[in-house]
Backbone as numpy.savetxt, mean C-alpha at the origin, in Angstrom:
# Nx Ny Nz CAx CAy CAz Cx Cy Cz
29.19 -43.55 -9.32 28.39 -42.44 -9.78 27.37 -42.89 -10.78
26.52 -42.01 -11.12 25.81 -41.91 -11.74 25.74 -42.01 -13.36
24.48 -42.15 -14.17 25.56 -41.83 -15.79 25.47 -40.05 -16.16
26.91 -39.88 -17.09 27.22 -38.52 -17.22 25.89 -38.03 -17.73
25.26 -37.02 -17.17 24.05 -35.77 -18.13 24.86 -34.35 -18.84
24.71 -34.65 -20.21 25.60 -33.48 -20.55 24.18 -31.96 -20.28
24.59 -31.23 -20.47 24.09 -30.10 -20.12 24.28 -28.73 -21.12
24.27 -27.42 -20.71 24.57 -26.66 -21.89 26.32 -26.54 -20.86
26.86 -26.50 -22.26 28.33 -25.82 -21.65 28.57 -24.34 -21.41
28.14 -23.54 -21.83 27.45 -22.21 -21.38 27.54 -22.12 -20.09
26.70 -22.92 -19.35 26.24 -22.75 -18.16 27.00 -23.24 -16.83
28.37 -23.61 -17.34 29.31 -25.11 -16.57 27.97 -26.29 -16.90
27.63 -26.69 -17.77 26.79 -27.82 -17.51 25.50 -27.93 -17.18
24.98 -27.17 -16.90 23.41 -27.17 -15.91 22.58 -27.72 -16.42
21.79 -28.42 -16.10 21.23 -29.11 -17.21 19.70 -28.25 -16.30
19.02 -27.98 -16.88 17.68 -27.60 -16.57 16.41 -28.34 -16.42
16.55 -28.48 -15.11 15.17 -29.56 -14.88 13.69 -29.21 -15.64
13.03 -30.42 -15.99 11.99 -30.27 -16.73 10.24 -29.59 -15.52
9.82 -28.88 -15.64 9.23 -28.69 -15.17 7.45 -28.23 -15.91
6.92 -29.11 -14.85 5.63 -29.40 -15.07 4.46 -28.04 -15.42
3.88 -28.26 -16.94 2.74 -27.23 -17.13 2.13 -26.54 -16.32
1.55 -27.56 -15.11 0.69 -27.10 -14.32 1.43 -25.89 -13.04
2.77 -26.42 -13.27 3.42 -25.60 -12.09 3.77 -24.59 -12.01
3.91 -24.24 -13.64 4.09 -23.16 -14.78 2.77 -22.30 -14.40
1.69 -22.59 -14.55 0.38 -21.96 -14.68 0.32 -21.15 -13.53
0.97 -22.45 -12.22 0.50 -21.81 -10.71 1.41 -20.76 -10.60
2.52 -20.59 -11.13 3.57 -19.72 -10.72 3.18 -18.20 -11.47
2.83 -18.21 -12.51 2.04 -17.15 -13.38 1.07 -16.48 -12.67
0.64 -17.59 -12.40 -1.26 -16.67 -11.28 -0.42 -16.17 -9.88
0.35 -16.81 -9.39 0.95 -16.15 -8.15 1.49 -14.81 -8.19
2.55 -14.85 -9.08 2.74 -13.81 -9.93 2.11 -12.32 -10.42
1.02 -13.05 -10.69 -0.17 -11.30 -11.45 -0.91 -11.28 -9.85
-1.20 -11.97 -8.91 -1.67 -11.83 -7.98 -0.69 -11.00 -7.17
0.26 -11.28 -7.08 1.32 -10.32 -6.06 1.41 -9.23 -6.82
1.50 -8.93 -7.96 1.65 -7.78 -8.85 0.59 -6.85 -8.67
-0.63 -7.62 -9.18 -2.18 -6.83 -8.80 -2.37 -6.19 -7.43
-1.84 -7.10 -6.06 -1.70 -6.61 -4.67 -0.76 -5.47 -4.46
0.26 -5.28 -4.94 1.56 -4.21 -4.73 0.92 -3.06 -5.60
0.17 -3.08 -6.93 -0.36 -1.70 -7.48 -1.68 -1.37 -6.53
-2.54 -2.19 -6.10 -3.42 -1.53 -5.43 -2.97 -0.83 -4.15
-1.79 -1.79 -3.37 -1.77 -1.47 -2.33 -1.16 0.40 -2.88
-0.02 0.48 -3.75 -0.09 1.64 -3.97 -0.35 2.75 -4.34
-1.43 2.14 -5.17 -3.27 2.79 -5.68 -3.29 3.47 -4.37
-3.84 2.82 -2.87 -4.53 3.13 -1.83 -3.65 3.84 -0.77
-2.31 3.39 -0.77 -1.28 3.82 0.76 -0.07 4.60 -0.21
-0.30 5.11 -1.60 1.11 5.69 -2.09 1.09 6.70 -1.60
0.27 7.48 -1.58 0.92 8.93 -0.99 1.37 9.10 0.79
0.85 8.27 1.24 1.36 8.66 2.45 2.47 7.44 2.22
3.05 6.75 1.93 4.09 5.78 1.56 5.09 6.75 1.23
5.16 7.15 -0.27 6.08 7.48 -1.26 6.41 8.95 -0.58
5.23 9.72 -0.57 5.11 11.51 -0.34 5.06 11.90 1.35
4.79 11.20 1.99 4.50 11.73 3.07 2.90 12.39 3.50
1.96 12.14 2.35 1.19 12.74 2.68 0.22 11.57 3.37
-0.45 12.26 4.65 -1.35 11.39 5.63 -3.19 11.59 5.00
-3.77 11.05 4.81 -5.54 11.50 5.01 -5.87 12.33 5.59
-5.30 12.43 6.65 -6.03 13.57 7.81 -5.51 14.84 7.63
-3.95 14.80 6.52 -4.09 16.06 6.32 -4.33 16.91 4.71
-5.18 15.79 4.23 -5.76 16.49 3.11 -6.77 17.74 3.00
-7.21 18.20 3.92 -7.75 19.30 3.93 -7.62 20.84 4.24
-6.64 20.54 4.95 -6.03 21.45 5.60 -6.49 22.14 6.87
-6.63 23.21 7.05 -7.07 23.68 8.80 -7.79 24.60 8.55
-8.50 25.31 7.53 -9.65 26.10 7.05 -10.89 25.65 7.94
-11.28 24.62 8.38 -12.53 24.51 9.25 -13.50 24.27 8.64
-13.92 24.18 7.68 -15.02 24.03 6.74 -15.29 23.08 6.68
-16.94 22.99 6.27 -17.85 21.68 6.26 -18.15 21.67 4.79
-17.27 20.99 4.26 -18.29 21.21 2.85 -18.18 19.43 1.94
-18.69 18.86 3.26 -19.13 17.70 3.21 -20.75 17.37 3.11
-21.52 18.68 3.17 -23.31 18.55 2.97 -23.19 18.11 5.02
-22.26 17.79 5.94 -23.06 17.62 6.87 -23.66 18.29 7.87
-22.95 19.72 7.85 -23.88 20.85 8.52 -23.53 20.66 9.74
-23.84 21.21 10.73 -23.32 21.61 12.15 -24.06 20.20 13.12
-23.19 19.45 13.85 -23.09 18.38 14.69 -23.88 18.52 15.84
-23.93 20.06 16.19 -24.19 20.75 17.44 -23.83 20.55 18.05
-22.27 20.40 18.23 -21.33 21.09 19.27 -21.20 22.22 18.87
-21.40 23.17 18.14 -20.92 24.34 18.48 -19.54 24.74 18.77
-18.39 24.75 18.54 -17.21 24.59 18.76 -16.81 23.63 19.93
-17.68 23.28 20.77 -17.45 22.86 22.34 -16.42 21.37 22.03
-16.53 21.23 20.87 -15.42 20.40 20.81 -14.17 20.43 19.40
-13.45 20.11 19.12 -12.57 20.13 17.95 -11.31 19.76 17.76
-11.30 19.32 16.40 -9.50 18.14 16.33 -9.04 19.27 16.14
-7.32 18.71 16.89 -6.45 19.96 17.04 -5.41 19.38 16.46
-4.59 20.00 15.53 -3.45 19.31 14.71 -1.96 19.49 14.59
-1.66 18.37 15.60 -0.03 18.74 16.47 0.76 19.05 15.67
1.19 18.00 14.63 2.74 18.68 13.46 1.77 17.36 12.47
2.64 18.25 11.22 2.30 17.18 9.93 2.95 15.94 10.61
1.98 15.20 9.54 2.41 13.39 9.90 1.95 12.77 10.95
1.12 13.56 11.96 0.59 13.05 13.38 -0.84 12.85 13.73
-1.36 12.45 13.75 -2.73 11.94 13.95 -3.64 13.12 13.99
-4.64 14.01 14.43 -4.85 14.97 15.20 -5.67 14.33 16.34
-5.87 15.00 17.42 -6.55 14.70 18.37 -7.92 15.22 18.60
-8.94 14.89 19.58 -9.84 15.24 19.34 -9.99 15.76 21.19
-10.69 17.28 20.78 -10.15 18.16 22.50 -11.86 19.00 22.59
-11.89 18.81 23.60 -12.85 19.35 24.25 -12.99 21.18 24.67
-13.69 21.76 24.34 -13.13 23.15 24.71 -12.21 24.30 23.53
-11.83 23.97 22.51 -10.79 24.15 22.05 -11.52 24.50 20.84
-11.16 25.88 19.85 -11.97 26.33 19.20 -10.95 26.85 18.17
């Protein structure tokens, strides 16, 4: 064998490898980088994540344009129709 490394006795012995500044640094930046990614991502996808709530149904089914864009000119001849919460809506021809 080897020669004895005493260690902390605390630990059964472990002696704790020395590890390099630089590796220290990289592990830090990896770190606030995965951290920074998981709050934005839940900045951007929490509510439909956490709540259930989707984009498409933030408005609700009132029909209203009150986006400034004014009539498409279809004329009803076309319109999204909205199956159950949580589901996409579709987009139907005819349907008013």
């Amino acid at each position: 064998g080897g020669p004895a490394v005493k260690g902390d006795p605390r630990y059964g012995n472990f002696k704790v490898p020395h590890v390099d500044e630089q590796h220290k640094m990289a592990g830090e930046l990896a770190c606030i980088i995965t951290w920074f990614w998981v709050f934005y991502r839940i900045k951007e996808d929490g509510a439909t994540v956490f709540l259930g709530i989707h984009p498409w149904d933030a408005h609700g089914d009132d029909d209203h344009d009150d986006h400034g864009h004014g009539d498409h000119g279809d004329s009803g001849v076309f319109s999204w129709v909205k199956e159950e919460l949580g589901v996409k809506p579709t987009f139907q021809a005819g349907h008013h």
